[in-house]
C-alpha positions in Angstrom: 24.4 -1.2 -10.6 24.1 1.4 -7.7 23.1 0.4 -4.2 19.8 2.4 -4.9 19.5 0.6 -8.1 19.6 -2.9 -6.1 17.4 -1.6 -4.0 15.1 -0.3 -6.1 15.1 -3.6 -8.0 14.7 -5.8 -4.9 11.3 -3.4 -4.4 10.1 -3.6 -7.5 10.4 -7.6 -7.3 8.6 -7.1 -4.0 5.8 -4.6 -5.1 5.0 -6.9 -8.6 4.2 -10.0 -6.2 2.2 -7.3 -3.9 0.0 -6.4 -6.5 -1.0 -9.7 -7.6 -2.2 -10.8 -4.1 -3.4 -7.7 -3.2 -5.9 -9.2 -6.4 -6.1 -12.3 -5.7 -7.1 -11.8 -2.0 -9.9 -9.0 -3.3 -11.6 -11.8 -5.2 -11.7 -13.8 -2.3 -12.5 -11.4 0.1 -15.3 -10.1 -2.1 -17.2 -6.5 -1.4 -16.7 -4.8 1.7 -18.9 -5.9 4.4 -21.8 -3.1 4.6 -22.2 -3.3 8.4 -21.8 -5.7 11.3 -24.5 -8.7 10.9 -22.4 -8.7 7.0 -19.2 -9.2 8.6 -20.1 -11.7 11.3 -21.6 -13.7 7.7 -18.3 -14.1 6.0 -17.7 -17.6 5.5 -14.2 -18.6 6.3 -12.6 -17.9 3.2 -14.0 -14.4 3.6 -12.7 -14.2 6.9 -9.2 -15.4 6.4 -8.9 -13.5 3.4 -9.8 -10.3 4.9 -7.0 -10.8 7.6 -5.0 -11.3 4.6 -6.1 -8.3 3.1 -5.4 -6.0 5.7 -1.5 -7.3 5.6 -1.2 -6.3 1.9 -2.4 -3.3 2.5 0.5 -3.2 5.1 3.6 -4.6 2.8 2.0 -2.2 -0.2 2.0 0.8 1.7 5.3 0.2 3.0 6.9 -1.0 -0.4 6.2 2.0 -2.1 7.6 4.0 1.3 11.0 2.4 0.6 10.6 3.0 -3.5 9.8 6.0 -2.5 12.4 7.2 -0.5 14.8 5.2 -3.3 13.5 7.2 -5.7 14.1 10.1 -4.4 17.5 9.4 -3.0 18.6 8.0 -6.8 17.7 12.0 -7.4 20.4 13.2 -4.8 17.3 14.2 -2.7 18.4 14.8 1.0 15.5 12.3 2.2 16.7 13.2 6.1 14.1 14.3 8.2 10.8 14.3 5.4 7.7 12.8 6.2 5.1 11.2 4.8 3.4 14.4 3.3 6.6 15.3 1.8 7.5 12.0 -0.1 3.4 12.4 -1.3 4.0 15.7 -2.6 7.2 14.5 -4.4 5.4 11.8 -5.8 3.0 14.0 -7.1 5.0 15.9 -8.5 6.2 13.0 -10.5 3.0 11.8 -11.3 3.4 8.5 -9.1 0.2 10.0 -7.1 -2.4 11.6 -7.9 -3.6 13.0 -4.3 -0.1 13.4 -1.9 -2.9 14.0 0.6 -4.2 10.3 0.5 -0.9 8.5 0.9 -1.0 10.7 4.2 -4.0 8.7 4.8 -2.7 5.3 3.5 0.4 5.5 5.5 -1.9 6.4 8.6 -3.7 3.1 7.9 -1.3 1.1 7.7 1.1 2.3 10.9 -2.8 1.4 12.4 -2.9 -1.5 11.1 0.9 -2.6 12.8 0.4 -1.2 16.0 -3.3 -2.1 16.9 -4.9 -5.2 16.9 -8.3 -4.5 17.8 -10.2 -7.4 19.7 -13.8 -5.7 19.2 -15.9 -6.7 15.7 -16.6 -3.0 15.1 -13.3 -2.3 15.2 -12.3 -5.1 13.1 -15.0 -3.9 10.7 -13.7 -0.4 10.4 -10.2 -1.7 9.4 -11.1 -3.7 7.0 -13.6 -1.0 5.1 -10.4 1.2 4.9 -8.5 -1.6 3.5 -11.4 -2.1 1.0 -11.2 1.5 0.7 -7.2 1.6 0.0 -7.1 -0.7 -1.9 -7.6 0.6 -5.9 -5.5 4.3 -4.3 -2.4 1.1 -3.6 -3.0 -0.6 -6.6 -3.3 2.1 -9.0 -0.1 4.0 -6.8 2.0 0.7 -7.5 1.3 0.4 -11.4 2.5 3.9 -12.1 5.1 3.3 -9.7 5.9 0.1 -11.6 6.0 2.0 -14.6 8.0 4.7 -13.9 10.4 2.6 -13.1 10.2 0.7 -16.3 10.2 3.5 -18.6 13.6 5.0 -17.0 15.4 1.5 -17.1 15.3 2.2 -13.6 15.9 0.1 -11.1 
């Protein structure tokens, strides 16, 4: 196996287990809160899954990143110096997205998500809509990705 193969396989390994608690931690977070007196109401198993939530939206978004870039590379594609609109239109291209512009977004979100930790409840609030809001884009993203892979005998 290629070291892209590995790579890829150790991702795809990675992304499978991704998906599953990306669902498991939506059917505990329930609906996104509507608006502030909602969110302060989430019971603890709310709460602790939303914090939960926002980090698989983190490791999902940054999963595909590295499949991504795998993918590409596997393709003799010089991945040195592209950015995130770049891999999105590639992945468009190969049908792994269907907006390039909304994994802009997603990979926006999440660099958010790593870099601030926002102490005030509106804040917090914000995040975790655009989690609830990534959420099906990352899902859906990482079964096609899943798939691709499958259908090429890939890793």
């Amino acid at each position: 196996m290629t070291p892209e193969g590995e790579i890829a396989e150790d991702l795809r390994i990675g992304l499978t287990a991704l998906v599953i608690s990306l669902n498991e931690t939506l059917d505990l977070t329930g609906p996104a809160p509507v608006d502030q007196p909602a969110f302060e109401a989430l019971d603890k198993i709310q709460r602790v899954a939303s914090t939960s939530l926002l980090k698989v939206i983190e490791q999902l978004e940054d999963q595909l990143a590295r499949l991504f870039r795998t993918i590409l590379q596997s393709r003799a594609v010089d991945t040195k110096g592209l950015y995130a609109a770049d891999y999105g239109n590639h992945m468009e291209r190969l049908g792994l997205l269907d907006d390039a512009g909304r994994w802009v977004g997603v990979v926006k979100l999440r660099n958010r998500l790593v870099h601030d930790y926002p102490i005030d409840p509106a804040t917090q609030l914000s995040r975790l809509k655009q989690a609830h809001e990534a959420a099906p884009f990352l899902r859906e993203t990482a079964e096609r990705t899943l798939a691709f892979l499958n259908d090429r005998n890939l890793p």
